[in-house]
C-alpha positions as CSV (number, residue, x, y, z in Angstrom):
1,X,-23.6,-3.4,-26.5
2,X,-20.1,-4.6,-25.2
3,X,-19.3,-7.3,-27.5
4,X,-20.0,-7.5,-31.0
5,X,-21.3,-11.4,-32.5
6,X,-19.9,-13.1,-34.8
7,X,-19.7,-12.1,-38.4
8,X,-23.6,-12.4,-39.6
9,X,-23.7,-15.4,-42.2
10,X,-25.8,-14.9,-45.3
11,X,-22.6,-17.3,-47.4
12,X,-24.9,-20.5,-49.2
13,X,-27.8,-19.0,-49.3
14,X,-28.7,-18.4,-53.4
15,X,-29.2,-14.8,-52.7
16,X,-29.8,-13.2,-55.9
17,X,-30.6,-9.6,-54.7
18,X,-29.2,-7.8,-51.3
19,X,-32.6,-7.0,-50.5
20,X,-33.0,-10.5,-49.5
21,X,-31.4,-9.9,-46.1
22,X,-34.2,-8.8,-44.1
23,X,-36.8,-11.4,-45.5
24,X,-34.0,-14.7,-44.9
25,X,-32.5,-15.6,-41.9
26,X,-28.8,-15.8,-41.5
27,X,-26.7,-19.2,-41.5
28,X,-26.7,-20.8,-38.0
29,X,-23.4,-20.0,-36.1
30,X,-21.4,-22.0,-33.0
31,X,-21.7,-18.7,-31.3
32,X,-24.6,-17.3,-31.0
33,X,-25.7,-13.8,-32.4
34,X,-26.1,-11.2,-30.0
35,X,-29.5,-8.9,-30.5
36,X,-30.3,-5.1,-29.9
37,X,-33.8,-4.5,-28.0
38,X,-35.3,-3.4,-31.1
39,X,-34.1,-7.4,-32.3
40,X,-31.1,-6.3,-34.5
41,X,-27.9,-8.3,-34.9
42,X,-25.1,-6.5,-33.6
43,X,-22.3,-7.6,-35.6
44,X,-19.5,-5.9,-37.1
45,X,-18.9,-8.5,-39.9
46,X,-21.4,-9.8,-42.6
47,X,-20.6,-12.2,-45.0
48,X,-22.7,-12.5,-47.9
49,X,-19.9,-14.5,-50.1
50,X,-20.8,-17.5,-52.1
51,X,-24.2,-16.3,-53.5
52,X,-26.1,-15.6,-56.8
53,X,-25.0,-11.7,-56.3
54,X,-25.3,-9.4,-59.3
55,X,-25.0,-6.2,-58.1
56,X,-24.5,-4.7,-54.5
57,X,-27.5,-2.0,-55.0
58,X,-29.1,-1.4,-52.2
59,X,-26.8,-2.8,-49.7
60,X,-26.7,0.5,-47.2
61,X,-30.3,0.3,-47.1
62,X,-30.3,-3.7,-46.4
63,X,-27.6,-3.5,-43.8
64,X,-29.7,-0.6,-42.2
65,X,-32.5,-3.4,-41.7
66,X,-30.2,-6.3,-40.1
67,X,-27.6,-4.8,-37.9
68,X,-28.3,-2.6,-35.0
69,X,-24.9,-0.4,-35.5
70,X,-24.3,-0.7,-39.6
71,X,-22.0,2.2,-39.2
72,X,-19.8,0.4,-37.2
73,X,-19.5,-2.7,-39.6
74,X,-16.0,-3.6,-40.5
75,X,-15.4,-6.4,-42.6
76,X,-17.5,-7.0,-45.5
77,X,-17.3,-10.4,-47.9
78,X,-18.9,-10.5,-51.0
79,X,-16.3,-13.3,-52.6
80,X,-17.4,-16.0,-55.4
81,X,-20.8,-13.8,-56.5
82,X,-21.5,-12.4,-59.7
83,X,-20.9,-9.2,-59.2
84,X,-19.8,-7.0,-62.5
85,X,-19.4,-4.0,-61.1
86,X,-18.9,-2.6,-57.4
87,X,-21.7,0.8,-56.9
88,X,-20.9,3.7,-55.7
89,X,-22.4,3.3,-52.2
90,X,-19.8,0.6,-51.1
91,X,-17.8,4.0,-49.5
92,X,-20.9,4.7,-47.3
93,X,-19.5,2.2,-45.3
94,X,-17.1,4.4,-43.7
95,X,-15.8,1.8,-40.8
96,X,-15.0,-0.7,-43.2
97,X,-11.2,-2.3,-43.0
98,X,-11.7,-5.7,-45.4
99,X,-13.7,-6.3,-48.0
100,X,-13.5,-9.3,-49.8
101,X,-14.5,-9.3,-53.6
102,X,-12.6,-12.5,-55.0
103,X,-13.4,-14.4,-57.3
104,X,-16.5,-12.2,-59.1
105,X,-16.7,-11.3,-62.4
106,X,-15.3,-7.2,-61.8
107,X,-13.9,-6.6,-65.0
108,X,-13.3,-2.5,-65.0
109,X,-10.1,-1.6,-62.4
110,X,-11.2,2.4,-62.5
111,X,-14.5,1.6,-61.6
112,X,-13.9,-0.7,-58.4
113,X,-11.3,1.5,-57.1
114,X,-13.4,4.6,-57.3
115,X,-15.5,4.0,-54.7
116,X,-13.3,2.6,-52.9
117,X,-10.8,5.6,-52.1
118,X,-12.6,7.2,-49.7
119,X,-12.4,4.4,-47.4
120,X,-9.5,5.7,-45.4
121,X,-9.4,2.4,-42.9
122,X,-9.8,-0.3,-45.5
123,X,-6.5,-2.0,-44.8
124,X,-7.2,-5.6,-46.1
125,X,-8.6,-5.9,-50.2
126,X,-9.2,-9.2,-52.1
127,X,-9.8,-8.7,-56.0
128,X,-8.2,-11.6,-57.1
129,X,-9.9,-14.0,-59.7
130,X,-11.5,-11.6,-61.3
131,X,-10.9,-10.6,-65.4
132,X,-9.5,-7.0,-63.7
133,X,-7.1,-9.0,-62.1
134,X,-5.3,-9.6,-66.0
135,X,-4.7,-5.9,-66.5
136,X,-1.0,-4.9,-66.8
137,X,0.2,-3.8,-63.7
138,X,-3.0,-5.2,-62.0
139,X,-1.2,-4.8,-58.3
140,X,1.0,-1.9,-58.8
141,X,-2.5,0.0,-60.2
142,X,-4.0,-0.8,-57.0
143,X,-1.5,0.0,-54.5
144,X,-0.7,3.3,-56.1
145,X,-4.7,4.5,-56.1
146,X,-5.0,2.6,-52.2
147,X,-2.4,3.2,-50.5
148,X,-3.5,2.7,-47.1
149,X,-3.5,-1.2,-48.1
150,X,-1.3,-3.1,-45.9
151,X,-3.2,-6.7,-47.9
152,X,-4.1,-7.1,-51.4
153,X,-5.3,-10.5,-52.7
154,X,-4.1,-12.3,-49.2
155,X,-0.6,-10.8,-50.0
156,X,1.0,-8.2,-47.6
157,X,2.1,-4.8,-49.1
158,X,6.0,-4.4,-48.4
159,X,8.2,-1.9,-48.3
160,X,9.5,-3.3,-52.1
161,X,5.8,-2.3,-53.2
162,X,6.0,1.3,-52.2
163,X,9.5,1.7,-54.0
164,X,7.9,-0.6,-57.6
165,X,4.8,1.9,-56.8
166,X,6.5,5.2,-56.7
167,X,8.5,4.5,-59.8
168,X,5.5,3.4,-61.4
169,X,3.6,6.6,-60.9
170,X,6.7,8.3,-61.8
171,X,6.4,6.7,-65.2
172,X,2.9,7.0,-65.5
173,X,3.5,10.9,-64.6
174,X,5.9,11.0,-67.3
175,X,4.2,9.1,-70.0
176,X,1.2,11.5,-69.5
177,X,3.3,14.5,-69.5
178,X,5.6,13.3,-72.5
179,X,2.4,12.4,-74.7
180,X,0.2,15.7,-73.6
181,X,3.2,17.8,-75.0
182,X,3.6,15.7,-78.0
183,X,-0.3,16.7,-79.1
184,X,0.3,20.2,-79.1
């Protein structure tokens, strides 16, 4: 297919589980959905935000069953769920360039950005209003593990960033080194 649909609306919908995708329609959208043969939405966007969300478990799998090309989907937004943690198979979506997570409940920074890293064209992130967002140096923690990111939280990365970033690693470096040396 040509032209991709618009971004495949599950937002409203009280979904508690991911696995709910195949069994409930999509929202209604001004443009229509375009459909595969085998009756597959080919879209490139899904929205799931604004749900009952927990966990993201199982969303490859759920994708697999909705969208005709999942491996081409690019924008993912899972904003104002539940979520407490962000699993591991998040990175199987290897197209993805923006992926909304605002306004959740993500609390550990290490384990968000994990999976994350190996998603070389993720460009655009949203963490915002979430507890992880309190952590000292919330931004420059991000930027320095992500730093293909030209967006965090709506916010452009400028050239300002990279230079607070690099001297922030090189503290970090130093700190490690200076209290690795003072153990021995």
């Amino acid at each position: 297919m040509a032209e991709a649909s618009p971004p495949l609306d599950y937002s409203f919908r009280d979904l508690r589980s991911v696995q709910e995708l195949s069994a409930q329609g999509p929202r209604r959208s001004v443009k229509r959905y375009r459909r595969s043969q085998a009756g597959l939405y080919a879209c490139r966007a899904l929205r799931l935000n604004n749900n009952l969300l927990t966990s993201i478990r199982g969303l490859h799998a759920a994708v697999f069953q909705v969208l005709d090309q999942p491996d081409l989907l690019t924008w993912i937004d899972l904003s104002f769920n539940k979520l407490t943690a962000l699993s591991s198979e998040i990175s199987g979506f290897s197209s993805l360039k923006i992926l909304y997570l605002h306004g959740n409940s993500l609390r550990n920074l290490d384990n968000v950005l994990q999976p994350l890293r190996s998603l070389s064209k993720l460009y655009s992130l949203t963490l915002h209003g979430n507890p992880l967002e309190e952590q000292k140096n919330y931004r420059h923690q991000v930027l320095a593990i992500l730093t293909h990111l030209r967006s965090l939280d709506f916010i452009n990365v400028t050239s300002a960033d990279a230079r607070i970033n690099r001297k922030f690693e090189e503290h970090k470096s130093r700190t490690v080194v200076h209290y690795s040396s003072s153990r021995r």
